[in-house]
KENUTOR-488809 format. One line per 10 residues: their letters; for each residue x, y, z of C-alpha. Coordinates in Angstrom, 1 decimal. Example, Ala and Ser with C-alpha at 12.3 -4.5 7.8 and 13.67 -1.06 7.14 Angstrom:
2
as> 12.3,-4.5,7.8 ~ 13.7,-1.1,7.1
//
This chain:
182
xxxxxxxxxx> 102.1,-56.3,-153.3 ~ 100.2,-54.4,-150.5 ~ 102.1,-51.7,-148.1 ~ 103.2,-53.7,-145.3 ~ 103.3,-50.7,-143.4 ~ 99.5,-49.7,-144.5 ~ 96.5,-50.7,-142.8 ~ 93.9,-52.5,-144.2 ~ 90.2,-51.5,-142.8 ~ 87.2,-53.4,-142.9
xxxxxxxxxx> 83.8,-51.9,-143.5 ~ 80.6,-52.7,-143.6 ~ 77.0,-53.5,-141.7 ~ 76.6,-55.4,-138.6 ~ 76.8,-59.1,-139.0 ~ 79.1,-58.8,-141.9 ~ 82.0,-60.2,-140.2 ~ 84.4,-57.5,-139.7 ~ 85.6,-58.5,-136.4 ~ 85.6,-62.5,-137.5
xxxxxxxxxx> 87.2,-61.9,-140.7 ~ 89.7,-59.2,-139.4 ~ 90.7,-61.2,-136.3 ~ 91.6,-64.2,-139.3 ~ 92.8,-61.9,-141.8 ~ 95.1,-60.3,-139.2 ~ 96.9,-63.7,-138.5 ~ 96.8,-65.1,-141.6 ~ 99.3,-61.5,-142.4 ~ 101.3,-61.3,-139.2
xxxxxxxxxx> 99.3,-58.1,-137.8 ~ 97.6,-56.7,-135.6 ~ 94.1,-56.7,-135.1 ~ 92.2,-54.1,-133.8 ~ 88.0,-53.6,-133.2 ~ 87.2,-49.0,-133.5 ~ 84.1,-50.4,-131.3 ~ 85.8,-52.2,-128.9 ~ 87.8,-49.0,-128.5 ~ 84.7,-47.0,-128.0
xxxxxxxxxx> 83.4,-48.9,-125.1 ~ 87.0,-48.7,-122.8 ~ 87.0,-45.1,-124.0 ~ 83.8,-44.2,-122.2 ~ 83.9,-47.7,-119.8 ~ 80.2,-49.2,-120.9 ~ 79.1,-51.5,-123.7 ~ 77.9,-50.1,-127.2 ~ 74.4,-50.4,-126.3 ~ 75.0,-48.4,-122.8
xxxxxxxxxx> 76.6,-45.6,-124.7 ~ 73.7,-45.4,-127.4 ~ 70.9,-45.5,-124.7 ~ 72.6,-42.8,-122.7 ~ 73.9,-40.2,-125.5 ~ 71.2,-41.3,-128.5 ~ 72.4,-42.6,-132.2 ~ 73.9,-38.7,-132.5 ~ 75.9,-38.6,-129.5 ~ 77.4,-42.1,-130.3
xxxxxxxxxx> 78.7,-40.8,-133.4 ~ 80.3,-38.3,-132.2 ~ 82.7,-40.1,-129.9 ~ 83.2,-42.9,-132.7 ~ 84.4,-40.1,-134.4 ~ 86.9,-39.2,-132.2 ~ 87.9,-42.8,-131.6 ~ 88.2,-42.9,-135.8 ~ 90.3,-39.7,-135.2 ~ 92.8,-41.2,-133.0
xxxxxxxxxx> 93.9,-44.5,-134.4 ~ 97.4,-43.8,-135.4 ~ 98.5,-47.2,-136.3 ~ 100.7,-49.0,-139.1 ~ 100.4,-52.9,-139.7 ~ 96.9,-53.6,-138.5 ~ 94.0,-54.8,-139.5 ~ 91.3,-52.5,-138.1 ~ 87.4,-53.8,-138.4 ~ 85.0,-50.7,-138.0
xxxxxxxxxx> 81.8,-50.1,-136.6 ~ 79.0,-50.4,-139.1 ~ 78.0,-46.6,-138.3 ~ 81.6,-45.0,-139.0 ~ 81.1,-44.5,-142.3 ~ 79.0,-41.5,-140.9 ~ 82.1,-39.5,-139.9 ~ 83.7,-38.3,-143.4 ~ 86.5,-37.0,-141.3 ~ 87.0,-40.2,-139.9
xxxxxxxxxx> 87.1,-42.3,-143.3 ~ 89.7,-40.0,-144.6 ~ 91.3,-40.1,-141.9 ~ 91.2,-44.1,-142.4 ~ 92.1,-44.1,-146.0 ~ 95.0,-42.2,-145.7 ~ 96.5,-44.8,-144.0 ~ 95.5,-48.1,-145.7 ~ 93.3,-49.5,-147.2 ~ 89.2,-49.7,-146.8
xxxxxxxxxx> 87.5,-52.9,-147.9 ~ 83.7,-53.5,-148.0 ~ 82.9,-56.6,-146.5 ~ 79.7,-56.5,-148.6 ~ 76.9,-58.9,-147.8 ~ 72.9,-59.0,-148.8 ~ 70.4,-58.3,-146.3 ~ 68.3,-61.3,-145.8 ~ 71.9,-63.1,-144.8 ~ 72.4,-60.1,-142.7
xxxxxxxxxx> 69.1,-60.4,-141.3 ~ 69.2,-63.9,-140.7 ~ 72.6,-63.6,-138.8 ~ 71.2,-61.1,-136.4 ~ 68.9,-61.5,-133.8 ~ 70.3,-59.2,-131.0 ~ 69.2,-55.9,-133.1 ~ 67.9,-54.1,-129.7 ~ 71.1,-54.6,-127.6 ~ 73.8,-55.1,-129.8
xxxxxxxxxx> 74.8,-51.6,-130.0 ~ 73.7,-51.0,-133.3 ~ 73.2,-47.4,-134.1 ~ 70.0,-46.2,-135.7 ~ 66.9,-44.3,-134.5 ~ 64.3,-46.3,-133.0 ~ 61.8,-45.8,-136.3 ~ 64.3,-47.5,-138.5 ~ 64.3,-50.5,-139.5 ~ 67.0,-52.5,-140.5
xxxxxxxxxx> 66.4,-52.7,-143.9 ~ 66.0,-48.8,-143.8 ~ 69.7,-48.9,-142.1 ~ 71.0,-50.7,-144.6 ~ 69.8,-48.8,-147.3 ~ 71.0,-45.5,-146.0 ~ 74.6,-47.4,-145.3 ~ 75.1,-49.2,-148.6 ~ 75.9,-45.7,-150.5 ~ 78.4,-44.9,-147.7
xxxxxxxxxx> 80.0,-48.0,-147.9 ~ 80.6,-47.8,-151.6 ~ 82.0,-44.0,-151.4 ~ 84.4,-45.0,-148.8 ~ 85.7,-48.7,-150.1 ~ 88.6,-48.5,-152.1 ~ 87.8,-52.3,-152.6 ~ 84.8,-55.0,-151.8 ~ 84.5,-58.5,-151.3 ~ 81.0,-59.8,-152.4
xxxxxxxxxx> 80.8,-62.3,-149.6 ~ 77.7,-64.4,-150.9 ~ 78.3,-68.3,-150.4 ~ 81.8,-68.0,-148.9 ~ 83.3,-69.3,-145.9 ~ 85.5,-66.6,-143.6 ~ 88.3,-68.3,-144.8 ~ 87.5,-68.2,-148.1 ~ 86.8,-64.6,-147.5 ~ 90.5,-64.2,-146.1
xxxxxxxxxx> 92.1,-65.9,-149.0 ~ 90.1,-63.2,-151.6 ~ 91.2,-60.4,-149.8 ~ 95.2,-61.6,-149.3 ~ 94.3,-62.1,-153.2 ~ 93.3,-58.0,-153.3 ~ 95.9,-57.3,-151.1 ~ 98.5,-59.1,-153.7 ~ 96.7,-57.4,-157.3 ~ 97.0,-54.0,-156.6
xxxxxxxxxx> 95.2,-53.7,-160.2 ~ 92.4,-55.5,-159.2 ~ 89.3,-53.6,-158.9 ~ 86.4,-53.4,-156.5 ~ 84.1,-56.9,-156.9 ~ 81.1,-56.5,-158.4 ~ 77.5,-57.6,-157.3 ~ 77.4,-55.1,-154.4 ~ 74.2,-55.9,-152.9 ~ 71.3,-53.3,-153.0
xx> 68.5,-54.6,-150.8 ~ 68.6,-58.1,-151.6
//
């Protein structure tokens, strides 16, 4: 049975469904939820996209890394921003105090799901593509998940129930059919 008193952390790229799926999750388990990029924004008092076009993709990553740094919490679920897994301090910083699943989903559904890419908030340079984000991420995602839910043709319920099924195994492994880049 999972640590009541751990954390469980949800990774993975925008549109994925951390903040959905974590919201659920958190319910369905009698925690708290909490968003690391909703903490950004009251941190520094403007939206994602504000912060990005004022401090670049670098300077966001620095303060998500302090944000990362900071959450001291026990019995929450926590979705991430797609670009923490940049800050290895940060991750380990996560890990050590629950556990990290990959909310892993293939990039034409990701594509398909987003149509806000140039104010969303979404942290890349401005000659990258999304499919080039993704497949810088996807490595980072891997090294950091201590498990991952291949969320192809589920429902975010169904998505809840395989990860309360994780949460329960503690012998399960990480799901296979990670997605490359499609």
């Amino acid at each position: 049975m999972f640590n009541s008193c751990s954390n469980i952390i949800l990774i993975g790229m925008a549109g994925s469904g951390k903040s959905t799926i974590g919201s659920l999750l958190a319910r369905k388990l009698s925690c708290r939820f909490i968003d690391t990029d909703t903490l950004i924004e009251q941190a520094q008092n403007r939206t994602l996209q504000e912060i990005i076009e004022i401090l670049g993709p670098m300077g966001f990553r620095r303060i998500e890394e302090q944000v990362l740094l900071r959450v001291n919490l026990k019995d929450h679920v926590i979705a991430t921003g797609g670009s923490s897994i940049y800050s290895h301090a940060g991750m380990m910083h996560l890990k050590k105090n629950g556990l990290v699943i990959l909310l892993d989903v293939a990039l034409p559904v990701l594509e398909a799901r987003l149509h806000n890419l140039n104010t969303r908030g979404l942290v890349k340079f401005p000659d990258q593509s999304f499919a080039d984000l993704f497949a810088e991420r996807l490595p980072l995602y891997k090294k950091y998940a201590d498990r991952a839910v291949a969320c192809l043709d589920m429902g975010k319920e169904e998505i809840c129930e395989r990860i309360i099924e994780m949460l329960n195994n503690p012998e399960s492994r990480a799901e296979s059919g990670m997605h490359r880049q499609g």
